[in-house]
N, C-alpha and C positions, 0 to 999 in steps of 0.2 A: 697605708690605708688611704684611699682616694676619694678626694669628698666628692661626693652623689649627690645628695641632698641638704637644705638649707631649712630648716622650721624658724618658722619669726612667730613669737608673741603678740596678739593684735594689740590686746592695751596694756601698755608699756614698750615693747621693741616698738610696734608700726606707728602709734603715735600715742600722745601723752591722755588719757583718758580719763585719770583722777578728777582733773582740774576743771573738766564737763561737768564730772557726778557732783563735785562739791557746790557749783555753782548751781546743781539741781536739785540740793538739798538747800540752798540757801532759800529760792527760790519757792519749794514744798514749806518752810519752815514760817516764812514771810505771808502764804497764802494763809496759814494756819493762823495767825493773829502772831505768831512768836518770836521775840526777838534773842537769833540765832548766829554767831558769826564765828567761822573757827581757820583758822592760819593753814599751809598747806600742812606741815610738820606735823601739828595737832590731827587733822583729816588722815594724815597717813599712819598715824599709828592706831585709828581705828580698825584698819584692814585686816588687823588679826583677830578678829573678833569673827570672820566669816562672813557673809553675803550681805546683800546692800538692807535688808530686814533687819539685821542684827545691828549692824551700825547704824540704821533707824533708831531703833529702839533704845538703843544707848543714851543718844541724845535727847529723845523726848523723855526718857525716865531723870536723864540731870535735869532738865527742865522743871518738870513735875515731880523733884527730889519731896519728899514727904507723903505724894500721895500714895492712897492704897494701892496694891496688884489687882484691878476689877475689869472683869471683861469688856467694858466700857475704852478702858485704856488699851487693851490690846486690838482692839476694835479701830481704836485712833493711829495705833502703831504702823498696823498694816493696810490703813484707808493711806496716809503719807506714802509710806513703802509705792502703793502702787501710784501715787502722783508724781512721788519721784522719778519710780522708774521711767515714766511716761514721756516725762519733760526732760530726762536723761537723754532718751532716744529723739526728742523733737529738736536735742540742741543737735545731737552728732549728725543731723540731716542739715539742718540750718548755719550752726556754729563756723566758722572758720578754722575748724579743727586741722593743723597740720601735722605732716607727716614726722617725725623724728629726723632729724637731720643725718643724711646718709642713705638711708632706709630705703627710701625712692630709687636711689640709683644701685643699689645694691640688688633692688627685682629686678630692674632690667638688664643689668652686667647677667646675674645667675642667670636670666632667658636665654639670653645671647649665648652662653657659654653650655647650653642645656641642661646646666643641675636642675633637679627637683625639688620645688618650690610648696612649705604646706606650712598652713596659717593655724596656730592653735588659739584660740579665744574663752576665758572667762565669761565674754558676754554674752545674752542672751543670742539666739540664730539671727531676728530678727535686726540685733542692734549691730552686731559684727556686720550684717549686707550692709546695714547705713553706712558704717565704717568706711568699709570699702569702697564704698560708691564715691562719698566726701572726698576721698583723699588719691584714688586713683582712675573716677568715673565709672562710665555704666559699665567698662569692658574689666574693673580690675578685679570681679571674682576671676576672670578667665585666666586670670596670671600667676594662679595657685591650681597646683595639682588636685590640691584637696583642701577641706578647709572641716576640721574639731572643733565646734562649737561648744558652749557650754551650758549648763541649766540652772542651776543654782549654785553660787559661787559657796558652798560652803568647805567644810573642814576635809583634806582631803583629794580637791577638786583639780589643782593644779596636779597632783601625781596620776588624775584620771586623763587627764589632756595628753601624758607623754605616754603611759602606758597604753592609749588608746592609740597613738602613732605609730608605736612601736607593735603592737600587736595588732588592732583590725587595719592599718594600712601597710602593714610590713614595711615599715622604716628601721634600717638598719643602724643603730648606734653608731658603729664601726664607722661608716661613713658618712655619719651628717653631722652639721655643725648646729648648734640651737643659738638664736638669737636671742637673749629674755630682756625683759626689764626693770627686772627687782629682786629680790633675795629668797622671797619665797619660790617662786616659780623655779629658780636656777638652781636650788638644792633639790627641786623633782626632776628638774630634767636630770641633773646631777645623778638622783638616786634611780635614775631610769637611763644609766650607761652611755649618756650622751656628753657630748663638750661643751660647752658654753661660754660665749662673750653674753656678759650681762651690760648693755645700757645704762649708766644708772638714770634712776627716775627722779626727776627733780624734787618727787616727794620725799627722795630719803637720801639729798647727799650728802650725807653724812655717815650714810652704811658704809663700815667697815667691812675690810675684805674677807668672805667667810670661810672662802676654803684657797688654799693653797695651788690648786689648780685652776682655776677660775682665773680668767682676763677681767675685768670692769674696767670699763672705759666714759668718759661724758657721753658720746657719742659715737656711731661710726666712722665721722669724718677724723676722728684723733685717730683713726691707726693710719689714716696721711701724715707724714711728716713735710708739712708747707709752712711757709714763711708768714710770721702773721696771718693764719687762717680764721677767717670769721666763718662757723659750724653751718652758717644757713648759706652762704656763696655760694654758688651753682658750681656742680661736679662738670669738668670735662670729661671729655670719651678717654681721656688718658689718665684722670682721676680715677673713674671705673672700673680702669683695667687694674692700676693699683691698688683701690681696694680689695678688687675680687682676690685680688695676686695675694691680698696681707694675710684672705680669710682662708687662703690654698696652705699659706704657710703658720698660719697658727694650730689648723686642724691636723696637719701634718707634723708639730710638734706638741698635739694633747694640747695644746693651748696653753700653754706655758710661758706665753708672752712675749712680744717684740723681741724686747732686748735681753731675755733672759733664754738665749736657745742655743745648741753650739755650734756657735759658728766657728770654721776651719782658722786655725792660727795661717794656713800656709796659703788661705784663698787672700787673692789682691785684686787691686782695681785691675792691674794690666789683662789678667783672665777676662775682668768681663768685656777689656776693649778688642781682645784679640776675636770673641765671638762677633761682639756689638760692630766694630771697627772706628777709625780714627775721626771718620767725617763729622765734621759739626754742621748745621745749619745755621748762619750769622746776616744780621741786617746791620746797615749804616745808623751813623746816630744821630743823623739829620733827617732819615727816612721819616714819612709820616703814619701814625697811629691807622689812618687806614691800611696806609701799605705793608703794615706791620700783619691784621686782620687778615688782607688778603696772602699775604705769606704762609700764617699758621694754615690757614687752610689750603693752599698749595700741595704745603711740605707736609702737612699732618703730625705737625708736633706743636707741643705746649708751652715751649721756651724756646727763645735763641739769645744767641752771643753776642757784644757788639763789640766790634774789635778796632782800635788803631791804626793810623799809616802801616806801622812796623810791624804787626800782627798781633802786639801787645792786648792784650784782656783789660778792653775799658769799663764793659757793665753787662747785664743780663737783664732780659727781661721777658716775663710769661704772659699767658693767657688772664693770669687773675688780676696784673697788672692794669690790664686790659681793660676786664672788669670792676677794679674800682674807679680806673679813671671814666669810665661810663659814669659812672656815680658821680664825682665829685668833679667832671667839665660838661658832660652833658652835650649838647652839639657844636660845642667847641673840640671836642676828642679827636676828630677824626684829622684835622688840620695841624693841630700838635704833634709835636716831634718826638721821637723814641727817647731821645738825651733828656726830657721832661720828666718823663717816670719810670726810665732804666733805675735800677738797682747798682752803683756805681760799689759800695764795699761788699764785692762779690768772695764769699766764702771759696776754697778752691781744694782738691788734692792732688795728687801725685801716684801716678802708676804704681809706685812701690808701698803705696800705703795697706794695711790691711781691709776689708773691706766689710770685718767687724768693728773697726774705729770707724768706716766712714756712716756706716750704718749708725754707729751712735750718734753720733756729730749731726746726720739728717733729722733724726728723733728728736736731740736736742734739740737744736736750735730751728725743728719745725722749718723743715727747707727741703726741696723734691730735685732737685736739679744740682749738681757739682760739674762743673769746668775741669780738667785735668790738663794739670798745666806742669811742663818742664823746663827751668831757664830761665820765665816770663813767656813762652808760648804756649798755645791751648793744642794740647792734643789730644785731646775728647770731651766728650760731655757724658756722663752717667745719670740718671736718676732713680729715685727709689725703685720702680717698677725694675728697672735694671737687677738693682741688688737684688729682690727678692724671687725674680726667675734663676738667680745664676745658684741662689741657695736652693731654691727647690728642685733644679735642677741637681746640685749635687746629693741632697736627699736622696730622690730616687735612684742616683746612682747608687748610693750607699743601699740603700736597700735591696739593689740588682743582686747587688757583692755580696750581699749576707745570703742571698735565697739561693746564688749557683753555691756557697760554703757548703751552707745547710744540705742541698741535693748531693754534694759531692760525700758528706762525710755519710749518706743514709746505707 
């Protein structure tokens, strides 16, 4: 099955939106004379209640617990409703609402790669374009095929978002992957034949995993396996390519997860060097941090080697490197030396290794890059992106295999 299309969730996948509305009830609550304050945990388990009236209404009735049901009060319920909503929409145009880490680069890898891109949203029409606008400018309705608005978020509403994809857009289950960001949404997409990585939403991390095929993840950035990854670090174009690689190979295994897919006992590292081949990219370790910058862009890669008189494997160092020491030298970076912020206890494997151990070993220990070294010499370098074309490449061999069977036995 070959993914085509991608659906992202606006609030929750594309960015965190709870944390607007609560502040817009705080806000509606304060104007009102009332003193109102609720935790995110608390705010989030109002959500099952259905649309932003009803979880109004919730909270001004524990307010005004005692008083009577008088039109007066519903009157007050749905004067708030509509302040909130108001100030919901004026924060998501003003707020510094950011994207969900990953999310950003994840539209543009899928552009690039020409999958089809469609935005489902909870929120009102009017509030999903603020959305948009916020977090990818004037041009980023243009970066969605289509975009499922919502009306009132009640009982229901998320199974109207996917059956609406899936029927008035003709979006094929078979081929698309759903992005969500919470548990509700991803048991519609779920019951509407699609796949789903769910996000989790920081308002419920602590939702347990509810179906068995379902991936949840913190983020998109955790299905990178990097070294000390901080989730908001900026994606390389080689990050990119990786995750799109992760989201080719989850979709292509039902989404069954990283480490739980099967991979071949007999595939090894030397398979993927005999495709990839032996050559490494390596700088000196007295080269300097600029010269290091101008190299990656040279060579157009995101790590190199640094190696020894003897050819020995002395350290590794990447593009993120790169990037913290931006951070913590500042306009001292460029004059510093490679030997300053190489990584000198360089993880390593070996040709003969399986290349579902190394794949775990990546995952674990959150590291993108392996040396492949025999002796004490380096004779390759693999990274994640590596591993997960050489799998998906065998996939669709395997698939080749079953569909000439299948023809021969018809």
């Amino acid at each position: 099955m070959t993914l085509q299309s991608i659906i992202i969730r606006a609030d929750g996948a594309l960015a965190e939106t709870e944390d607007v509305r609560r502040r817009a009830f705080a806000q509606t609550f304060s104007e009102a004379g009332f003193d109102w304050s609720c935790d995110r945990e608390g705010f989030a388990l109002t959500a099952k209640l259905g649309g932003g009236e009803a979880r109004m209404a919730h909270y001004v009735r524990s307010i005004l617990r005692g008083k009577p049901e008088t039109e007066d009060l519903s009157l007050l319920i749905q004067a708030m409703h509509r302040r909130a909503s108001k100030i919901f929409g004026e924060m998501l145009s003003t707020t510094a609402v950011e994207p969900r880490p990953g999310i950003r680069d994840l539209i543009i890898a899928a552009r690039s790669d020409g999958l089809r891109l469609i935005l489902v949203s909870l929120l009102e029409p009017k509030d999903t374009e603020r959305l948009l606008t916020t977090l990818l400018g004037d041009r980023g309705r243009t970066l969605f095929d289509a975009v499922v608005p919502g009306d009132k978020a009640g009982k229901g509403e998320c199974e109207r978002l996917y059956t609406e994809a899936r029927t008035t857009l003709g979006i094929d289950p078979k081929h698309t992957l759903v992005i969500e960001g919470g548990r509700r949404g991803a048991l519609a997409a779920k019951a509407a034949g699609y796949d789903v990585i769910t996000t989790r939403s920081a308002f419920c991390r602590e939702s347990p995993a509810f179906s068995e095929d379902t991936v949840i993840v913190d983020d998109l950035t955790s299905l990178l396996a990097a070294r000390d990854r901080n989730p908001h670090d900026p994606l390389t174009a080689e990050d990119r390519e990786d995750l799109l690689a992760a989201l080719y190979r989850l979709h292509a295994s039902n989404c069954e997860g990283l480490t739980g897919l099967d991979w071949s006992d007999q595939m090894k590292v030397s398979d993927i060097l005999k495709t990839k081949g032996s050559a490494v990219k390596t700088i000196e370790a007295n080269a300097t941090m600029r010269a290091l910058a101008h190299s990656f862009r040279k060579e157009s890669v995101g790590a190199m080697l640094v190696l020894d008189n003897k050819g020995g494997l002395e350290g590794i160092i990447s593009e993120r490197d790169l990037a913290r020491g931006i951070d913590e030298f500042g306009m001292d970076l460029p004059q510093m030396r490679v030997a300053n912020l190489m990584t000198r206890s360089v993880v390593t494997c070996a040709p003969e290794d399986r290349v579902a151990a190394v794949a775990s070993i990546m995952t674990q220990r959150r590291i993108r890059h392996l040396p492949v070294v025999v002796e004490g010499k380096v004779v390759g370098l693999i990274s994640i992106g590596d591993v997960l074309k050489h799998r998906l490449d065998e996939v669709q061999l395997e698939a080749s295999v079953l569909r000439d069977v299948a023809r021969s036995r018809r």
